[in-house]
C-alpha positions as CSV (number, residue, x, y, z in Angstrom):
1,X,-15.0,2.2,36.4
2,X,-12.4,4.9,35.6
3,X,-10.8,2.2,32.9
4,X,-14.1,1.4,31.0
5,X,-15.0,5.1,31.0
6,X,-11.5,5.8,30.1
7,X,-11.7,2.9,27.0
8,X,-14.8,4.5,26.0
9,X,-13.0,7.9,25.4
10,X,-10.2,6.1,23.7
11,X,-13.0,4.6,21.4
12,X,-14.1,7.8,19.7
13,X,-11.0,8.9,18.4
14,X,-11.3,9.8,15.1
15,X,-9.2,12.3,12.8
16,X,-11.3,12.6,9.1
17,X,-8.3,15.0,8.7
18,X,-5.7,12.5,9.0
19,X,-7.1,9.8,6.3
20,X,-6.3,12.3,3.4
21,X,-2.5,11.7,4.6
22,X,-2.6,8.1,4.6
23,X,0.3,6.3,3.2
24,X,1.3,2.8,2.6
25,X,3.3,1.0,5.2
26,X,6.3,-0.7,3.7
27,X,7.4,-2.3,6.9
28,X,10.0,-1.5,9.7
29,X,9.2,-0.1,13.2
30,X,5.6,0.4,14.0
31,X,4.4,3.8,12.6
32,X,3.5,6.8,15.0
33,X,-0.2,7.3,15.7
34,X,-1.4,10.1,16.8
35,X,-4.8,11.5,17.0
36,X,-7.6,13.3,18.5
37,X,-10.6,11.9,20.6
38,X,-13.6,14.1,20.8
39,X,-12.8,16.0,23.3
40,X,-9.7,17.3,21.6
41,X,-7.4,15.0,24.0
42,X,-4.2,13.7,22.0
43,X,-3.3,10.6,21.8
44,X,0.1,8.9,20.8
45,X,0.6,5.1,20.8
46,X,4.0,5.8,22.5
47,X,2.1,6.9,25.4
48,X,1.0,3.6,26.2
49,X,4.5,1.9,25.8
50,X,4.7,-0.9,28.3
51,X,1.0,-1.9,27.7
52,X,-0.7,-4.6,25.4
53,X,-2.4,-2.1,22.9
54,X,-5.2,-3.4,20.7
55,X,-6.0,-0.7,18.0
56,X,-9.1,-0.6,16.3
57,X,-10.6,0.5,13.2
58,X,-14.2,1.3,13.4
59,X,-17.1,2.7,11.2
60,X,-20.9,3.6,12.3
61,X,-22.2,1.8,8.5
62,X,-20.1,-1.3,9.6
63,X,-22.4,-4.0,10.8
64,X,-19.4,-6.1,12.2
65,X,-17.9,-3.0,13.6
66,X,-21.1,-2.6,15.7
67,X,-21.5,-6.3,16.6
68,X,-18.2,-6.2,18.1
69,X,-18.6,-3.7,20.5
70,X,-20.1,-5.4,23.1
71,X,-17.4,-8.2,22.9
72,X,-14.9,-4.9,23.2
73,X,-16.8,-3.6,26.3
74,X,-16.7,-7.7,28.0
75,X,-12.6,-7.7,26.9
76,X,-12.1,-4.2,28.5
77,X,-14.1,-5.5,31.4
78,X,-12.3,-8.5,31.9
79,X,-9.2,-7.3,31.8
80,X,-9.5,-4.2,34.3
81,X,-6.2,-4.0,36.2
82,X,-3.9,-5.1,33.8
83,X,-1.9,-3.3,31.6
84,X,-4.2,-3.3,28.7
85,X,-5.8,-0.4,26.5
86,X,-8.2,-0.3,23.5
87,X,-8.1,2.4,21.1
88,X,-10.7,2.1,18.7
89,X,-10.2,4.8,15.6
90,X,-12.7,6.2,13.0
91,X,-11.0,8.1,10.6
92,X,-13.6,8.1,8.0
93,X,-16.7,9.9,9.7
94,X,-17.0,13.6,11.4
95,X,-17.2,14.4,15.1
96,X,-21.2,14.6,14.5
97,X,-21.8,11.1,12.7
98,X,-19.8,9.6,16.0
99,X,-21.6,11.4,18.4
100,X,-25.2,10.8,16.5
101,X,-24.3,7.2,16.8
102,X,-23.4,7.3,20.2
103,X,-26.5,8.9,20.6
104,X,-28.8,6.3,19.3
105,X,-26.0,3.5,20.5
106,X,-27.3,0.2,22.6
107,X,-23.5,-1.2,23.0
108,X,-22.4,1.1,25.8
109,X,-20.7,3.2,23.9
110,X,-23.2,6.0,24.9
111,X,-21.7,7.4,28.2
112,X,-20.1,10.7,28.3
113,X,-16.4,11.1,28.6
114,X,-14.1,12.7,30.1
């Protein structure tokens, strides 16, 4: 229980601030991500060195987004106890879009976090 609740506060991340700094990637090592969930926690990808890390990007007007997430909530499921993590990221969207979806949300992506 402590991993899915711990997925679902890696799945709010978000950082509108961030996506006015984005910059094409021209290759080489994997570039540093960093960001806020909505609790304020940081979160760096090199904190989950050793781990398979599935990133991903997410919007509240995105109908596939939204189908997804159940799938998410089944992989997160099934793999509880492995050395697995998904961080999904919504850079596009304020801290009260997110938590108005989560709000109305039937993909379990509802619960608090902490």
């Amino acid at each position: 229980m402590k991993r899915l609740i711990f997925f679902i506060s890696c799945l709010f991340l978000l950082s509108s601030a961030q996506a006015l700094d984005l910059k094409p990637w021209k290759g080489g090592p994997t570039p540093p991500l960093a960001l806020n969930d909505l609790n304020g926690k940081p979160h760096k990808l090199e904190d989950y060195r050793g781990k398979v890390v599935m990133v991903q990007f997410w919007a509240t007007y995105c109908p596939p987004c939204i189908k997804e997430m159940p799938s998410m909530v089944r992989l997160e499921s099934r793999l509880a106890g492995k050395p697995f993590v998904i961080l999904a990221v919504n850079m596009g969207e304020t801290k009260n879009e997110i938590l108005d979806f989560r709000k109305k949300s039937e993909h379990g992506f509802h619960r608090p976090h902490g």
